[in-house]
C-alpha positions as YAML, in Angstrom:
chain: A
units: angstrom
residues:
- id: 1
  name: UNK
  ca: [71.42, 2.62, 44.29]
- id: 2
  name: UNK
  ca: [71.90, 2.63, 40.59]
- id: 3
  name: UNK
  ca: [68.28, 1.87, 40.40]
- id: 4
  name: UNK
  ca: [67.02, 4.81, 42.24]
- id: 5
  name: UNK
  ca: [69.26, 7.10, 40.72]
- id: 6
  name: UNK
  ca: [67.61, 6.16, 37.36]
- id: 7
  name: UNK
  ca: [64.03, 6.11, 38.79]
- id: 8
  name: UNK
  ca: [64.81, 9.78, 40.14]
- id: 9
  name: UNK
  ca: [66.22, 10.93, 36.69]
- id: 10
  name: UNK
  ca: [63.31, 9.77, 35.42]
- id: 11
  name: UNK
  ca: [60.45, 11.80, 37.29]
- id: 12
  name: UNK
  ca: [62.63, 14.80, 36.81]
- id: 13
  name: UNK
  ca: [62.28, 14.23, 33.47]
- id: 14
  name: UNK
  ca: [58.18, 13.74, 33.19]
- id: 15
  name: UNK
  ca: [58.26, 17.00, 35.48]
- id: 16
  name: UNK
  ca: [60.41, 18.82, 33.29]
- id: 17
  name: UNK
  ca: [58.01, 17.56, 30.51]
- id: 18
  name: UNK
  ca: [54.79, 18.44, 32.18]
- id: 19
  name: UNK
  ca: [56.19, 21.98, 33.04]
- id: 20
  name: UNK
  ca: [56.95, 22.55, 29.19]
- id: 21
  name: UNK
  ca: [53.31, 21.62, 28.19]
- id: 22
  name: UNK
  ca: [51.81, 23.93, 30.65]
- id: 23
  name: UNK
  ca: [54.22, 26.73, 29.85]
- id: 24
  name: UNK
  ca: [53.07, 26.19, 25.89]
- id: 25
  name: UNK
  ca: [49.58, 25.73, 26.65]
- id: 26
  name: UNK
  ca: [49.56, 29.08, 29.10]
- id: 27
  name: UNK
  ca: [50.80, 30.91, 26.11]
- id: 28
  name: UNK
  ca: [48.35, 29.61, 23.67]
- id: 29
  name: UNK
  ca: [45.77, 31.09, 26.01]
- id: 30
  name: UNK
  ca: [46.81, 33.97, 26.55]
- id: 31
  name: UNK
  ca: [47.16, 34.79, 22.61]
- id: 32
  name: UNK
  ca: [43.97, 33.62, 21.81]
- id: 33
  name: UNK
  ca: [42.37, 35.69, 24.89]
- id: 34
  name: UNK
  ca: [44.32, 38.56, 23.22]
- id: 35
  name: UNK
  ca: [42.83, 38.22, 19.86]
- id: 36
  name: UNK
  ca: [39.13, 37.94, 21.35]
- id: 37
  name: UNK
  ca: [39.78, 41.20, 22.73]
- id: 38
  name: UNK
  ca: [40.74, 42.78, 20.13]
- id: 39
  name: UNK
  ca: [38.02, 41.32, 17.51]
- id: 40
  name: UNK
  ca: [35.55, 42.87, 20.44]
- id: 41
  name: UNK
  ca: [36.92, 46.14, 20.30]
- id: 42
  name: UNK
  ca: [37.14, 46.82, 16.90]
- id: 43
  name: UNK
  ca: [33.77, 45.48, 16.24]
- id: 44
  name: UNK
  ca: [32.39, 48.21, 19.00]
- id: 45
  name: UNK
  ca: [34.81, 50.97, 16.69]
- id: 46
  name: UNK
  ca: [33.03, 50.66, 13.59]
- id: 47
  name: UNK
  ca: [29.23, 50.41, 15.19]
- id: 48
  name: UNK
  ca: [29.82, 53.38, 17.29]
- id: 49
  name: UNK
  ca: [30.13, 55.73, 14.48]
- id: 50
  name: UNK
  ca: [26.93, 56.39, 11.79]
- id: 51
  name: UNK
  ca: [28.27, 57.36, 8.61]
- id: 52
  name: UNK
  ca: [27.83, 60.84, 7.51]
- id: 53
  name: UNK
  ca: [25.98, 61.61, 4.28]
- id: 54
  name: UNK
  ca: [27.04, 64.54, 2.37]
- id: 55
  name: UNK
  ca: [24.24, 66.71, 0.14]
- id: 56
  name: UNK
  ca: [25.71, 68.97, -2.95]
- id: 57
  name: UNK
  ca: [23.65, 72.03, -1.60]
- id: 58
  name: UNK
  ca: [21.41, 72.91, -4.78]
- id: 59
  name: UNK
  ca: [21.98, 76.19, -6.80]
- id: 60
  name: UNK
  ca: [19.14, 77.42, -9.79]
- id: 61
  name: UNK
  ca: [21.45, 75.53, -12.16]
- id: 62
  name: UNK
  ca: [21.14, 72.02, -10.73]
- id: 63
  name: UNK
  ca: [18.20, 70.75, -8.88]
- id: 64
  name: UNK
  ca: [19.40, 67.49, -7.96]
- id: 65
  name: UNK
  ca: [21.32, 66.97, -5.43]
- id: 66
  name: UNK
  ca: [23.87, 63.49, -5.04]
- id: 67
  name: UNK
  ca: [24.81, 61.81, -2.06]
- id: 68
  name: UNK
  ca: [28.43, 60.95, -1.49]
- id: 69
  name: UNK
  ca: [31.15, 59.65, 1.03]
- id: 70
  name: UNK
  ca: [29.47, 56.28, 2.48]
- id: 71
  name: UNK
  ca: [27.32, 54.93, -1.23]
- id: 72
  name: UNK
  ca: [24.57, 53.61, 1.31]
- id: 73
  name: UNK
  ca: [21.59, 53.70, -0.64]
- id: 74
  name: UNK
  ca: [20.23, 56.70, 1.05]
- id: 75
  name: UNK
  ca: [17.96, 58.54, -1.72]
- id: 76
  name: UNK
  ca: [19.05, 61.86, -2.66]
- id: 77
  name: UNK
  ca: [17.78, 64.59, -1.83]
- id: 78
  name: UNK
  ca: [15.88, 67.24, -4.91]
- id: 79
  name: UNK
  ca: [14.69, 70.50, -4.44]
- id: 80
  name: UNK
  ca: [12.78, 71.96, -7.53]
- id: 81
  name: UNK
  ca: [10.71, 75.16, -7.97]
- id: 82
  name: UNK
  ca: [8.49, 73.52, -9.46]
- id: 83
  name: UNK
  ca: [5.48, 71.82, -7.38]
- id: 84
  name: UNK
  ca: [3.92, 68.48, -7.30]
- id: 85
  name: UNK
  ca: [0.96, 68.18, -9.73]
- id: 86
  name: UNK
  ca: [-1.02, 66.57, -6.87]
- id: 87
  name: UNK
  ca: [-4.84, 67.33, -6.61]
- id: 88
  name: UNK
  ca: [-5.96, 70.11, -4.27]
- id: 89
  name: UNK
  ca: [-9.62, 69.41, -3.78]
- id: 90
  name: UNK
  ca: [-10.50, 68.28, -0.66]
- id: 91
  name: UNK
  ca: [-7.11, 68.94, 0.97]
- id: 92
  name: UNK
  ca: [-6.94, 70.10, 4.54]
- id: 93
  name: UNK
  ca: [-5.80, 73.35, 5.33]
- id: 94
  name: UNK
  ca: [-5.60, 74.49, 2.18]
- id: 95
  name: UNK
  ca: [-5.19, 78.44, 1.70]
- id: 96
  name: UNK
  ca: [-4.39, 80.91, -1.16]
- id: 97
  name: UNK
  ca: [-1.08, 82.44, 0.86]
- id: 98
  name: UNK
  ca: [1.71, 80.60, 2.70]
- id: 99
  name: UNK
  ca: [0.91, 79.38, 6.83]
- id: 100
  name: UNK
  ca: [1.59, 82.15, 8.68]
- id: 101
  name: UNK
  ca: [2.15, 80.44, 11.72]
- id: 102
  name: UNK
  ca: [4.20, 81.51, 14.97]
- id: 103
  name: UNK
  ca: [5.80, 79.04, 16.91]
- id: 104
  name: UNK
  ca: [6.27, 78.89, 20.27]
- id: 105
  name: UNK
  ca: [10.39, 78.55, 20.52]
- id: 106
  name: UNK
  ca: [11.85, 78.08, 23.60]
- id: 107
  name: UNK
  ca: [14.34, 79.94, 25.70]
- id: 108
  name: UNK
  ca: [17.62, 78.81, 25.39]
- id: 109
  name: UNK
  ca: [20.20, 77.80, 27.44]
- id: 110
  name: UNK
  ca: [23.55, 80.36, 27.40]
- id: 111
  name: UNK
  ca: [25.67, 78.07, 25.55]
- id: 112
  name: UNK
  ca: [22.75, 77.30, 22.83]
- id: 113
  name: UNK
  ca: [20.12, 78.29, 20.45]
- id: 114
  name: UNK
  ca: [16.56, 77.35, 19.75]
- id: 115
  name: UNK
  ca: [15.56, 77.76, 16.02]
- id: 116
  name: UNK
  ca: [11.99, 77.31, 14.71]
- id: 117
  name: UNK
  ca: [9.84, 77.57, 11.59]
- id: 118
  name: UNK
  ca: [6.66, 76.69, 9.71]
- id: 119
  name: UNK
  ca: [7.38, 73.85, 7.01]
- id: 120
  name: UNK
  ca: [4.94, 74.90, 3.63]
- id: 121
  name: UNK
  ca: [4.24, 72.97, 0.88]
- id: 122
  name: UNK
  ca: [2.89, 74.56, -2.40]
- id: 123
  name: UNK
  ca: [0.24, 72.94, -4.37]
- id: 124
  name: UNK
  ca: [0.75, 74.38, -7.96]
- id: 125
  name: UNK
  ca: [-2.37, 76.33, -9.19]
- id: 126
  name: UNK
  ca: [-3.87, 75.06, -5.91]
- id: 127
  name: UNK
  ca: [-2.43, 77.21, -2.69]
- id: 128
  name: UNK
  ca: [-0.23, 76.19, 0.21]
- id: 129
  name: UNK
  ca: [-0.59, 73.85, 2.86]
- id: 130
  name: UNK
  ca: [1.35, 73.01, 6.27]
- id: 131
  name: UNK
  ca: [3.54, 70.11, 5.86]
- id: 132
  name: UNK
  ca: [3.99, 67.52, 8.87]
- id: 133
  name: UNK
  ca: [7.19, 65.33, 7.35]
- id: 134
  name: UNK
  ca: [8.59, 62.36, 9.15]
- id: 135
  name: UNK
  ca: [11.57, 63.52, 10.30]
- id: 136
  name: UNK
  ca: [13.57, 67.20, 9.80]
- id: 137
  name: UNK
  ca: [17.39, 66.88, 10.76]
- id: 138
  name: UNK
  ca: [19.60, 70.05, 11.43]
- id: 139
  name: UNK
  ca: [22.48, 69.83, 8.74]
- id: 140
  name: UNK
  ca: [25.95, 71.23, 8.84]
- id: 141
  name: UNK
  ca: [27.01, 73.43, 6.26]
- id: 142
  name: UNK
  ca: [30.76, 72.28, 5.11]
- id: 143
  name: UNK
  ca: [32.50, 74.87, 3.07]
- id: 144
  name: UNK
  ca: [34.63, 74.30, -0.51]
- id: 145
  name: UNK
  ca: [38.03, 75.40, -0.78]
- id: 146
  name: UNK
  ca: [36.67, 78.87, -2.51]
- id: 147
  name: UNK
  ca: [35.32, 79.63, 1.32]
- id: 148
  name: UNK
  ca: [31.25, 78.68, -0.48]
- id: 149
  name: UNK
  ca: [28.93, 76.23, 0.92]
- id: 150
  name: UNK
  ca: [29.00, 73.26, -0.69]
- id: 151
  name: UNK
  ca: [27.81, 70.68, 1.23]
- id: 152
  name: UNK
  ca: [24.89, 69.75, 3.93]
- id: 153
  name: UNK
  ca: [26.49, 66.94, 6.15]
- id: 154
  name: UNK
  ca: [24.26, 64.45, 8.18]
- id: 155
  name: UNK
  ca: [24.00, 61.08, 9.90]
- id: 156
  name: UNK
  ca: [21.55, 59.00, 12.27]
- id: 157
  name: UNK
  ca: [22.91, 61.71, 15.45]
- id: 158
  name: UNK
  ca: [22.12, 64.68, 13.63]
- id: 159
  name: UNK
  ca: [19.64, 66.46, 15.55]
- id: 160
  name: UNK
  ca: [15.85, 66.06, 14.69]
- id: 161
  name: UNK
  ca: [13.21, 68.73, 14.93]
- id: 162
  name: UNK
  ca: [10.00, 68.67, 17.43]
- id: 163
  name: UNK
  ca: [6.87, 68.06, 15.49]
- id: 164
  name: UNK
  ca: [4.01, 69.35, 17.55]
- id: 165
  name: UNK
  ca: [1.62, 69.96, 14.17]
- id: 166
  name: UNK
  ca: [0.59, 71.91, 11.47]
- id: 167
  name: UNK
  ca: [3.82, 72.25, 9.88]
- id: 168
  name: UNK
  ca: [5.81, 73.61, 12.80]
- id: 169
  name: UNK
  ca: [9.08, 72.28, 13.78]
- id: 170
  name: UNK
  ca: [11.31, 73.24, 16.68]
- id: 171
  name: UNK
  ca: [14.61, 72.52, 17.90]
- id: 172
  name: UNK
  ca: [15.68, 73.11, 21.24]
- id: 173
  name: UNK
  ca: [19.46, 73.14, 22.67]
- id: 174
  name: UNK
  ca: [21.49, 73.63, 19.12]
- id: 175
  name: UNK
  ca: [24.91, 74.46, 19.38]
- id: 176
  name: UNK
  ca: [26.26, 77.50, 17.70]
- id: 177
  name: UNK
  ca: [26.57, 77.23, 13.75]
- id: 178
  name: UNK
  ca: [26.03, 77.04, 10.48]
- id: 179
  name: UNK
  ca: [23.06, 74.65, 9.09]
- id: 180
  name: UNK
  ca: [20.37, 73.42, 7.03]
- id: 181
  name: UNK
  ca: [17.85, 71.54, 6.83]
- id: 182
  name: UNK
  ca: [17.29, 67.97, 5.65]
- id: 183
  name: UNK
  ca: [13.20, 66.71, 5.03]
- id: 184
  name: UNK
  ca: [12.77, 62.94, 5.46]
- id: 185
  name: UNK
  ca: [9.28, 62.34, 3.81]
- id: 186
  name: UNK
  ca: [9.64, 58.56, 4.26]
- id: 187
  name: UNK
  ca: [10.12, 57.65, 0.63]
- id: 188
  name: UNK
  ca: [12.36, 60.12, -0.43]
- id: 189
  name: UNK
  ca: [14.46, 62.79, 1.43]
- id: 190
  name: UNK
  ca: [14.47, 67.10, 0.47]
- id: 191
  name: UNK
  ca: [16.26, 69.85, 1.17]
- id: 192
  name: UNK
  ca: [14.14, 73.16, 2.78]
- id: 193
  name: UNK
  ca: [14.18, 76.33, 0.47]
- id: 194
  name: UNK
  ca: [13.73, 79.87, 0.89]
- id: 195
  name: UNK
  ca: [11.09, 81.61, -0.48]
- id: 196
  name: UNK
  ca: [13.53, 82.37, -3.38]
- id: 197
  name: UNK
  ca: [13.18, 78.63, -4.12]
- id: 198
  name: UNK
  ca: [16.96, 78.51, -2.87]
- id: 199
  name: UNK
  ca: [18.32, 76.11, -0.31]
- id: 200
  name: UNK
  ca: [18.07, 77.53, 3.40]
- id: 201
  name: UNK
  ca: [21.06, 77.97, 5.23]
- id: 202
  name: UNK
  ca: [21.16, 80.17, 7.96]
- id: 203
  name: UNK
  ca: [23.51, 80.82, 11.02]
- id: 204
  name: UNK
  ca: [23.15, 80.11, 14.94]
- id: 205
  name: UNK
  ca: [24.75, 81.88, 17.79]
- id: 206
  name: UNK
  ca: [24.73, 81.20, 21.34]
- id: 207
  name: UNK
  ca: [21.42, 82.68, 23.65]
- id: 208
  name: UNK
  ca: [19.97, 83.24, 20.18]
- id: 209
  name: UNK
  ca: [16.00, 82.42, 19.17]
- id: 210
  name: UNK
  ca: [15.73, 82.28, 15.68]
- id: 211
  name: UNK
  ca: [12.64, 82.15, 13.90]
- id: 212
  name: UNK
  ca: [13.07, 81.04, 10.15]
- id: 213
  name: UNK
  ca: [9.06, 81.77, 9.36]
- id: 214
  name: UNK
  ca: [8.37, 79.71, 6.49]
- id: 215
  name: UNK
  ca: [10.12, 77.04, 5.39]
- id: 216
  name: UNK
  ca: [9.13, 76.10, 1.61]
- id: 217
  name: UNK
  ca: [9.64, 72.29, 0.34]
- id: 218
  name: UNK
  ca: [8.96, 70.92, -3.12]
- id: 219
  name: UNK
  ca: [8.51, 68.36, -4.00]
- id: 220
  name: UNK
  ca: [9.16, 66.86, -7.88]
...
């Protein structure tokens, strides 16, 4: 009897054992299946969102403009009244006055704008030529504390112009707003002026078509 009292004592024991190491090894699991899941989620978090560049919008008194906020190597933007010595013989399109050029701008929807323009390039002692860019991103205008704009804010979302041709760009479904207008040339990027060599800004309401006409851009 003594025997199998001891015997039974001792399988309680193993069992007791055996629970123990499950119970530990259940938790270790579970903590490391926590972890995973939240190394996955905050890797999504900081893909999801493109960093925002920030342009000093350019005044007569500087003609450089810096980029801030994210330092990611983005070139920075210049608008100059002066033109790029580039030769004008032979150039396509070429003509003594600016591309007058009306663009065919759709019909908004209630809720948005469509905004459209002619982009011109001037050719110093030359003449003026449509410009077909890579890419033309709407801006947001941010304002300083004094109620001025001060900055042209941007990322990969921003929205991106139509480029049917001849220097015409068109965007279609823009929500109400203040903006510019960013020019990606591929090697270097520019901010569209007025024809007071200023940088554009203009404002968008809802149902509204705007035309800008023509959009000037410099180049150094």
């Amino acid at each position: 009897m003594l025997e199998l009292l001891s015997i039974c004592f001792y399988v309680n024991c193993l069992e007791r054992v055996k629970m123990k190491r499950s119970y530990h090894v259940s938790i270790m699991m579970m903590s490391a299946l926590i972890l995973a899941l939240l190394f996955i989620v905050s890797c999504g978090s900081s893909q999801d969102v493109p960093p925002t560049i920030a342009v000093i919008i350019n005044t007569p008194a500087a003609t450089s403009a810096t980029v801030t906020e994210d330092n990611n190597g983005y070139p920075a933007p210049t608008a100059s009244s002066d033109s790029s010595g580039y030769p004008g013989a032979g150039i396509a399109g070429l003509s003594e006055t600016p591309p007058d050029v009306q663009p065919d701008l759709p019909v908004p929807e209630a809720n948005f704008g469509s905004i459209g323009g002619v982009l011109v390039r001037e050719i110093s002692g030359e003449g003026f030529i449509p410009l077909t860019p890579v890419r033309v991103s709407l801006a947001e205008v941010k304002l300083l504390e004094s109620g001025e704009p001060g900055f042209l804010a941007y990322n990969d979302d921003s929205q991106d112009a139509e480029l049917p041709g001849t220097g015409i760009g068109i965007f279609n479904r823009v929500s109400p707003g203040r903006y510019g207008l960013v020019i990606e040339m591929g090697f270097t990027q520019l901010l569209a002026l007025d024809e007071n060599g200023e940088t554009l800004i203009f404002e968008l309401e809802a149902g509204q078509i705007l035309d800008l006409g023509q959009i000037f851009v410099n180049f150094d």
